[in-house]
N, C-alpha and C positions, 0 to 999 in steps of 0.2 A: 522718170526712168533714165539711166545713165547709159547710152550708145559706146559701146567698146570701139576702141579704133581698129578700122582692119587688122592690125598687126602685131594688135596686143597680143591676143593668146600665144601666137609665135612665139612674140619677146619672153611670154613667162614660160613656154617649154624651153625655149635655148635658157633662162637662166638655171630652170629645174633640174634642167639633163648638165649646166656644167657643175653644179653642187654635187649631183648623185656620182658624176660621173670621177671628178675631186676624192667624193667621200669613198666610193667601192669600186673604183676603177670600171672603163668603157665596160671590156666584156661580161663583167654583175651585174650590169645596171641591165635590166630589160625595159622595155617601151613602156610595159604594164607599169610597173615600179615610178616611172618618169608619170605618166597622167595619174595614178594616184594619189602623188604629190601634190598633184592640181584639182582634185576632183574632177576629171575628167578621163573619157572613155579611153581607151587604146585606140578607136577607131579616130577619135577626134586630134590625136598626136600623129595617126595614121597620114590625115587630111592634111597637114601641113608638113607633116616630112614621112615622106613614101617607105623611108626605111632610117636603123639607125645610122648608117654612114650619111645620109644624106644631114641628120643631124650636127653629128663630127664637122664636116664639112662646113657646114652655117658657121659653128665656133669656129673654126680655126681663119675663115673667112677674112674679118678684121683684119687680124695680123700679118695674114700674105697682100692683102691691098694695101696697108700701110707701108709696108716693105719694098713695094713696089713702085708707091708715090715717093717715099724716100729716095730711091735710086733714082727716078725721071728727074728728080731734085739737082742733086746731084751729077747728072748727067749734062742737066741743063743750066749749070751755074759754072763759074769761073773754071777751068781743066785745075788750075795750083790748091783749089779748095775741096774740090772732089773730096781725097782720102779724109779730109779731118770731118765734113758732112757725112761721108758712108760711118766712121767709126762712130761718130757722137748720135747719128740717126741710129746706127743698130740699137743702139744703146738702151736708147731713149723709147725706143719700140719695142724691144722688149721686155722694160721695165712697165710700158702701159698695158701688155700683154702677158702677165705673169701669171694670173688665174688658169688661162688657156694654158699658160707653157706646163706648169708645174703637171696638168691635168695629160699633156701629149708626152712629156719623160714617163711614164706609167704604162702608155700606150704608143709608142712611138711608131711602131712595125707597124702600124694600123692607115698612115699616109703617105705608107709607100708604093700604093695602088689609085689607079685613076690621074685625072688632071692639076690635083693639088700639090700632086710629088712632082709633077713634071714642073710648074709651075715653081715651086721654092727649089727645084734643081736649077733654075732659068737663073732665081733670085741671086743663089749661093755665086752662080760664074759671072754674075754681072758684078760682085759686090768681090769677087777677089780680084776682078780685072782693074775695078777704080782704084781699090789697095794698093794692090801691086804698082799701076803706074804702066805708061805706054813705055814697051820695050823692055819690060821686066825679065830677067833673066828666071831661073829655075828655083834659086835659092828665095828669089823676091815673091815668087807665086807660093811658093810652099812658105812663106811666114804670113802671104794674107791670108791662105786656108786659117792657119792658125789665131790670126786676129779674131775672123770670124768666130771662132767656138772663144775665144778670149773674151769677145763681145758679147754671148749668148748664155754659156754654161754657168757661170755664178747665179744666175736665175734663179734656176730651181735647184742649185745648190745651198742654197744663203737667203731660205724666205724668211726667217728671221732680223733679216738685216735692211733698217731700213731705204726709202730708197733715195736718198740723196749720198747716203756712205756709201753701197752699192756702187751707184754712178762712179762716184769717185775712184773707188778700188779700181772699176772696171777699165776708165780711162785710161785711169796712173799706168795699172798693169799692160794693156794692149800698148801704149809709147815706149816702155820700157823692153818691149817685146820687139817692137817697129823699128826703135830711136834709138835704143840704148841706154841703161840707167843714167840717173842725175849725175855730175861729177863729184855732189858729194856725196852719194854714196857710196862711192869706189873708194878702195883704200889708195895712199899713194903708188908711186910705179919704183917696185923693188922693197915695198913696206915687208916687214918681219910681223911677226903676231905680233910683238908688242904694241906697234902701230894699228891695229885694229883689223889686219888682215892675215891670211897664211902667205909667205913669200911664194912656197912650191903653188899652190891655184892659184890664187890672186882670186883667194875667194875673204869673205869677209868674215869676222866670227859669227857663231850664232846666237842670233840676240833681233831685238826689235831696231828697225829703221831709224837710222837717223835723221830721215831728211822726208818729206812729203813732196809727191807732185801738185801741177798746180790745179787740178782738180780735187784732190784731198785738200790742202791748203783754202779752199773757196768753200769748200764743204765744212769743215773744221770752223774758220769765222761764223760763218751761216749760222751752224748749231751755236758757237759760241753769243750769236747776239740775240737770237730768240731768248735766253736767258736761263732755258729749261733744262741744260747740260750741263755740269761741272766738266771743267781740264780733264776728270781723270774718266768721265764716260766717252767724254769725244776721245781721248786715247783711244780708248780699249776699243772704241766702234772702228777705230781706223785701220790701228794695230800697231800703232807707233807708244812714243812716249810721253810720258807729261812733258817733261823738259822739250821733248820737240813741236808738240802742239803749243808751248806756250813762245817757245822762238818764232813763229809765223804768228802769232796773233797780237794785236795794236796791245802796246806797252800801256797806255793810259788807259783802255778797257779791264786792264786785270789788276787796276790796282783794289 
């Protein structure tokens, strides 16, 4: 006879309750609903979590710990490396948390109650401060706000997209937000449309990217050497062009 480990049952209600919870959102899902999934009683889903928020809570767990070792990370590493570790950690955290995320945009209002809201409220002003930078002025703190949801929102916007292109978009996009686009993607200074830009904005026409960051760029070779992507899928995954996917990729690979 096979001895279940303490903590089995748990694991399989926290994964039952994030599928149901996924499939018909928090408040459809009753407890009932969740142990029937398992063959098991209401009382026995009872005996490990007291109620459903206490559920909630277990899931969304993971990803305010990792968030929060991210930042000690970060806090405790070189001060000139901070922002590029907060940007690439957000990142990266919540591309391993996207089950959960997709599962809390559905239900969002739901942990803004108790110590979990306080707790990712803690997270948000620690992760705009390293952004920001010591002595940040007003304009600086209001573009980390904005990194952050830069960092997060494509998530559960873009579950179709895998996640090394993701990463990259996400990167590209928050530097260009932070940095300031590439210089080649700006038109020259005083260009006409003909030139590739409007003189009056000095905006560019509309049309796909000419140029990749260097996160799409590493993301783009990657796909390109696994061998499973033609030029014209890594495009369209980026949102760039063939011609510019094939200007960053090794001349002697794509013969």
């Amino acid at each position: 006879m096979t001895v279940e480990a303490p903590d089995d049952t748990r694991t399989r209600i926290l994964r039952a309750a994030l599928d149901l919870f996924a499939e018909h959102g928090y408040q459809r899902t009753p407890l009932r609903q969740i142990g029937e999934r398992l063959r098991l009683t209401k009382a026995a889903v009872l005996y490990h979590f007291p109620t459903k928020e206490h559920l909630l809570t277990a899931l969304i767990e993971p990803l305010v710990s990792d968030l929060e070792a991210m930042l000690d990370a970060a806090e405790a590493g070189p001060p000139e490396r901070a922002r590029a570790t907060v940007l690439e950690g957000w990142v990266d955290t919540m591309l391993a948390h996207r089950r959960p995320l997709g599962m809390l945009f559905h239900d969002i209002a739901l942990i803004t109650r108790g110590d979990t809201y306080h707790r990712l409220m803690r997270i948000a002003m620690r992760a705009n401060d390293l952004i920001a930078g010591p002595g940040a002025g007003r304009r600086e703190r209001v573009r980390a706000v904005q990194a952050v949801a830069t960092c997060s929102d494509p998530v559960v916007f873009f579950t179709d997209v895998p996640d090394e292109v993701l990463r990259a978009d996400m990167l590209d996009g928050v530097h260009r937000l932070l940095d300031g686009a590439p210089p080649e993607d700006l038109p020259p200074r005083g260009a006409g449309p003909g030139a590739g830009g409007d003189a009056a904005s000095g905006r560019r026409r509309p049309g796909r990217p000419r140029a990749m960051g260097p996160e799409q760029i590493e993301a783009a070779r990657r796909m390109h050497a696994e061998g499973r992507h033609s030029a014209d899928e890594i495009a369209a995954a980026l949102g760039v062009s063939r011609a510019t996917v094939y200007r960053h990729l090794d001349p002697a690979s794509t013969q």
